[in-house]
LOVOKE-641080 format. One record per residue: residue number from 1; x negated, y, z of N, C-alpha, C, CB in turn. Coordinates in steps of 0.05 Angstrom, whole numbers, plus 5000, padded with zeros to 4 digits. Glycine has a CB too. Layout:
N
SITE   pos     nu     nv     nw    cau    cav    caw     cu     cv     cw    cbu    cbv    cbw
SITE   NUM      X      Y      Z      X      Y      Z      X      Y      Z      X      Y      Z
...
END
This chain:
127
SITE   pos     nu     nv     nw    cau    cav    caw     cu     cv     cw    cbu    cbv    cbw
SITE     1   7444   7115   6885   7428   7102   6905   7426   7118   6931   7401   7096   6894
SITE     2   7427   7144   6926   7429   7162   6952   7446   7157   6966   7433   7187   6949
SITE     3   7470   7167   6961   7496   7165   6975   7499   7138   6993   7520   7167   6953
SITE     4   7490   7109   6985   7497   7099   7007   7468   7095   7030   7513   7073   6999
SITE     5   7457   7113   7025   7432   7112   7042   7435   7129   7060   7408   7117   7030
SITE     6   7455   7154   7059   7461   7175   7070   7484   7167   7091   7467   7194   7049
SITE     7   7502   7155   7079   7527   7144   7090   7520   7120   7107   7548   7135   7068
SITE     8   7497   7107   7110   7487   7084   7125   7476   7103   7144   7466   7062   7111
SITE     9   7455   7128   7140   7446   7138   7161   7478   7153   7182   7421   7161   7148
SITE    10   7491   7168   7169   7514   7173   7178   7525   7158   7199   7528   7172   7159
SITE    11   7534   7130   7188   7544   7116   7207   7529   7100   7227   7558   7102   7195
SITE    12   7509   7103   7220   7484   7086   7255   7489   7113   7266   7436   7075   7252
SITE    13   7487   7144   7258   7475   7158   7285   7510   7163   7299   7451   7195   7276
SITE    14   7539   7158   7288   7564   7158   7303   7563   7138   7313   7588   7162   7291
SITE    15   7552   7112   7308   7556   7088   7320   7539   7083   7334   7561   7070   7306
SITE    16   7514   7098   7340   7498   7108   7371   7507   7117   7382   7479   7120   7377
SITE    17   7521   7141   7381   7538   7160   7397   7558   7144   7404   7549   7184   7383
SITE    18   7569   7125   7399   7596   7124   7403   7583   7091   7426   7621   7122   7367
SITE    19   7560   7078   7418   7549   7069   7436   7540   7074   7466   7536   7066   7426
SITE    20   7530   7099   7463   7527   7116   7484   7552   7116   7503   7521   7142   7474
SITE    21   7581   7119   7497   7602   7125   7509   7602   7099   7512   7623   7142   7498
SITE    22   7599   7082   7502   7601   7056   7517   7589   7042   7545   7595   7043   7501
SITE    23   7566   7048   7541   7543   7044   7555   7541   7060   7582   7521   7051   7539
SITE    24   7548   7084   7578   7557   7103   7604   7577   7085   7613   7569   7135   7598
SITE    25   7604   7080   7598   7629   7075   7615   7625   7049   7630   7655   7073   7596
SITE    26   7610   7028   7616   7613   7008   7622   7591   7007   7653   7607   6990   7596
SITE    27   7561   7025   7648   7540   7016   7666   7539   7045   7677   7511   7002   7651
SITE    28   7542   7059   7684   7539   7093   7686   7516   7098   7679   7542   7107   7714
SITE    29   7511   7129   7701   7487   7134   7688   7458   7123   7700   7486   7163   7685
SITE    30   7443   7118   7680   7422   7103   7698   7396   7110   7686   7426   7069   7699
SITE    31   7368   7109   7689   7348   7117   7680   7337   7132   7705   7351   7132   7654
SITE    32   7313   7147   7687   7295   7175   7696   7319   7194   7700   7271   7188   7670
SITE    33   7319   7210   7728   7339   7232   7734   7335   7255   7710   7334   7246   7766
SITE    34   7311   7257   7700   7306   7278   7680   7326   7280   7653   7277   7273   7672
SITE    35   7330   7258   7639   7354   7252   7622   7373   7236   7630   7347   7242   7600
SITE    36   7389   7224   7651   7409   7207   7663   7420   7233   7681   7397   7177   7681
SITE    37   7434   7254   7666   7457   7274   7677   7475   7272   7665   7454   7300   7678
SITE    38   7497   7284   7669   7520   7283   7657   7518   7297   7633   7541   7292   7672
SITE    39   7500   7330   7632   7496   7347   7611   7476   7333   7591   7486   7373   7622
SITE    40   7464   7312   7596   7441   7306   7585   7459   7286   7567   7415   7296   7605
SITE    41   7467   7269   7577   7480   7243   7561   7499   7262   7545   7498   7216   7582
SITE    42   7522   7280   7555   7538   7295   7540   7531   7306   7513   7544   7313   7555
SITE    43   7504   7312   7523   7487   7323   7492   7475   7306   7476   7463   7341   7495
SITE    44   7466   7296   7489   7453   7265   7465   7484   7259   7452   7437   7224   7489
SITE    45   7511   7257   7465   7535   7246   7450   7541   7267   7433   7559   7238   7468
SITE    46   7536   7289   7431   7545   7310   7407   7528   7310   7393   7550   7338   7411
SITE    47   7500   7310   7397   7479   7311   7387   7485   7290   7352   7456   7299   7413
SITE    48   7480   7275   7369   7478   7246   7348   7505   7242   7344   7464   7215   7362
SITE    49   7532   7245   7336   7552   7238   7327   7572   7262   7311   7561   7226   7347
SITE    50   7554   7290   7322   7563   7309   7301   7540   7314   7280   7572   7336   7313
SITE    51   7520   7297   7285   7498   7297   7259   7504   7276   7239   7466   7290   7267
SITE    52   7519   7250   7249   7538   7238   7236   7554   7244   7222   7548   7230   7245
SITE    53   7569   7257   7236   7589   7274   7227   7581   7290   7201   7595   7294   7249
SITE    54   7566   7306   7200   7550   7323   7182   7542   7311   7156   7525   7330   7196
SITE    55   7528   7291   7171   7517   7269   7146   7537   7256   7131   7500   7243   7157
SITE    56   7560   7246   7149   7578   7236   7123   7593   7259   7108   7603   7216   7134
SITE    57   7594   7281   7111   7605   7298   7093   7580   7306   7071   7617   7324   7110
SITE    58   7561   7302   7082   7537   7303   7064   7540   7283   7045   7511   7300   7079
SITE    59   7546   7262   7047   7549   7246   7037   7566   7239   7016   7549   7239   7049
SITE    60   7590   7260   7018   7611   7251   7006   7603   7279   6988   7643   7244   7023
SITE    61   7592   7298   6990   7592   7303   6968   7567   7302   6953   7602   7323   6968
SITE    62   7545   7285   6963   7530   7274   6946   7546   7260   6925   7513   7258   6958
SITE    63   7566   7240   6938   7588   7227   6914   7600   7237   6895   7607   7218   6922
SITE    64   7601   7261   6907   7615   7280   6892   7598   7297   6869   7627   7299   6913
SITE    65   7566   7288   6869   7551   7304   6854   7553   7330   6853   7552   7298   6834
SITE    66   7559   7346   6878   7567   7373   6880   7525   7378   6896   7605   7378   6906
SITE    67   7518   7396   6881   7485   7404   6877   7487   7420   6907   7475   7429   6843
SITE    68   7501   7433   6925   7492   7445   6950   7492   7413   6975   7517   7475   6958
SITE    69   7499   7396   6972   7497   7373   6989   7470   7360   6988   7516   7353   6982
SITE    70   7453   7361   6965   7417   7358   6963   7414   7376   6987   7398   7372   6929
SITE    71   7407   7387   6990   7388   7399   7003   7394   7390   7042   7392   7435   6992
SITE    72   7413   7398   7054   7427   7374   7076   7413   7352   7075   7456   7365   7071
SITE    73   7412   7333   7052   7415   7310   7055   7381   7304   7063   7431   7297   7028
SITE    74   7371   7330   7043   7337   7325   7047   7325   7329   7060   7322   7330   7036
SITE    75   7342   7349   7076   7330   7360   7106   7338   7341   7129   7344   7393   7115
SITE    76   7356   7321   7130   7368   7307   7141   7333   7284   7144   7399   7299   7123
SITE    77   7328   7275   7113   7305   7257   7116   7286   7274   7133   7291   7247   7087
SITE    78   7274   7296   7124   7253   7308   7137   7256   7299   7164   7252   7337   7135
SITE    79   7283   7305   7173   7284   7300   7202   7278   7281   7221   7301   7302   7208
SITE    80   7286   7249   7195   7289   7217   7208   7251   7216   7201   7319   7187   7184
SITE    81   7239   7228   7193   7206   7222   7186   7197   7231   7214   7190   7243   7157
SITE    82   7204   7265   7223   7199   7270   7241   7207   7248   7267   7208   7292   7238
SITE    83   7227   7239   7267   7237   7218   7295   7224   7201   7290   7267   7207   7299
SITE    84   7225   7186   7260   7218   7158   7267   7184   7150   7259   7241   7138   7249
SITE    85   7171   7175   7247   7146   7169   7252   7127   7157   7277   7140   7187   7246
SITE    86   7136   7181   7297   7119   7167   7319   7136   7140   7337   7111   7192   7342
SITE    87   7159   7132   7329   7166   7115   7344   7160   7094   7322   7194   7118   7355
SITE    88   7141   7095   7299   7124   7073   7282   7114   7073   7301   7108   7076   7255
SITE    89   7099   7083   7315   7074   7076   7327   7075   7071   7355   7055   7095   7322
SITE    90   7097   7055   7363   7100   7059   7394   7083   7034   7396   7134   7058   7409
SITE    91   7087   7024   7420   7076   7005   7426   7089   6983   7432   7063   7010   7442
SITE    92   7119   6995   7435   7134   6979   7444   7146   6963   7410   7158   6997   7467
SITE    93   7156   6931   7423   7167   6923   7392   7184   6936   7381   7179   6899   7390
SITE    94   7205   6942   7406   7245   6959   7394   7238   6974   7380   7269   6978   7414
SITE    95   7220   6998   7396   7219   7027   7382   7210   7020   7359   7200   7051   7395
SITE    96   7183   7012   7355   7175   7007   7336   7182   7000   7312   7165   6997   7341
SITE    97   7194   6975   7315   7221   6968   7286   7238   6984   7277   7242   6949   7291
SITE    98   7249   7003   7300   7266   7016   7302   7257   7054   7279   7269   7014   7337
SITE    99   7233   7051   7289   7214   7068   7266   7210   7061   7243   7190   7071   7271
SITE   100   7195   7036   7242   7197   7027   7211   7221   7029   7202   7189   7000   7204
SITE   101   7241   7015   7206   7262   7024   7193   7272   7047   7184   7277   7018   7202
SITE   102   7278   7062   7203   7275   7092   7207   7256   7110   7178   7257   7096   7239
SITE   103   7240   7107   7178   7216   7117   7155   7220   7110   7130   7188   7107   7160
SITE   104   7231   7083   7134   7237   7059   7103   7257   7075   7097   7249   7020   7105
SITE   105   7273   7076   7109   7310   7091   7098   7307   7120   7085   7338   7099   7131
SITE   106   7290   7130   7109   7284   7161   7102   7272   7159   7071   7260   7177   7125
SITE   107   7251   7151   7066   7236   7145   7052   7246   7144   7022   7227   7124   7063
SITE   108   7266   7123   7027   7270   7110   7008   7296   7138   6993   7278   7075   7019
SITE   109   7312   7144   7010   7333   7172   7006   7327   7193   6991   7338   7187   7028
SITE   110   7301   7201   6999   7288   7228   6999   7277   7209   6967   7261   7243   7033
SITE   111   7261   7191   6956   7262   7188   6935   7290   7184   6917   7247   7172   6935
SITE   112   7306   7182   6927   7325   7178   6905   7341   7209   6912   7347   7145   6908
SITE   113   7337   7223   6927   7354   7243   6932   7329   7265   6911   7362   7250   6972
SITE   114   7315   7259   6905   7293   7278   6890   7281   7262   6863   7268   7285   6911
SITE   115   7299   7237   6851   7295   7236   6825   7315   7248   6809   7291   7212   6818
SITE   116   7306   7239   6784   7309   7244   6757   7344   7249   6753   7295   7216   6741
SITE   117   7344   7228   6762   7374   7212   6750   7394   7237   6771   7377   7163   6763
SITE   118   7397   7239   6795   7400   7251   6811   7404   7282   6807   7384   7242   6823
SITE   119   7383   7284   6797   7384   7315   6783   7398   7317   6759   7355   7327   6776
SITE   120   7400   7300   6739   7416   7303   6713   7441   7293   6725   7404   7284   6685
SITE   121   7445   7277   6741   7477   7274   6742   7486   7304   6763   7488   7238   6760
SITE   122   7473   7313   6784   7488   7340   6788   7487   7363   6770   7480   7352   6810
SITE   123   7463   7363   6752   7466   7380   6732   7498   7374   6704   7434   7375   6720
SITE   124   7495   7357   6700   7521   7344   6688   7547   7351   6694   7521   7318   6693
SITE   125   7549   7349   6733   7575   7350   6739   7576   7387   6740   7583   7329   6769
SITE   126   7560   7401   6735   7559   7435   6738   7578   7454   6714   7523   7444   6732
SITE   127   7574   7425   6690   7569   7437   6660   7603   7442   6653   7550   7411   6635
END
């Protein structure tokens, strides 16, 4: 149940990133001058698509039931609690959904990345 919760997070945060390059090319840069720079967008695009990146290898060896990919994967949730908690509480609808969801996924990972079953099958694949 982990693995494709991991591999779903994986592929939204490359397929933001890779949104991003869209969105620049098509509209440039536009916003608050504070984040609408070239260094700024540049980093949001590494940011979020080599954490992608990250995550799907995380991922694959969650598949792989190889026991050093837990811990990645759980620090990975910590992280989406941290983001998408307060954007639960925006005010706005997007963010907002965009949080719940966010929290649900995390949520839901970090329980299956820390049961039972989870632990006896990497213990299993050790033996």
């Amino acid at each position: 149940m982990s693995v494709p919760l991991v591999a779903a997070e994986a592929l939204a945060l490359i397929t933001y990133g890779i949104l991003v390059i869209v969105e620049v090319a098509r509209f440039g840069l536009t916003g608050p001058e504070s984040v609408s720079n070239v260094p700024a967008v540049v980093l949001e695009i590494v940011i979020f698509t080599g954490f992608g990146i990250a995550l799907a290898f995380t991922a694959r060896g969650l598949w792989q039931a190889r026991r050093p990919a837990r811990a990645p994967a759980v620090l990975a949730q910590l992280i989406a609690f941290v983001i998408g908690g307060p954007l639960a509480f925006s005010d706005d609808a997007g963010p907002r959904i965009a949080g719940i969801i966010i929290v649900a996924v995390a949520g839901a990972a970090t329980i299956a990345l820390l049961s039972r079953g989870v632990t006896q099958e990497m213990d299993d694949s050790t033996a």
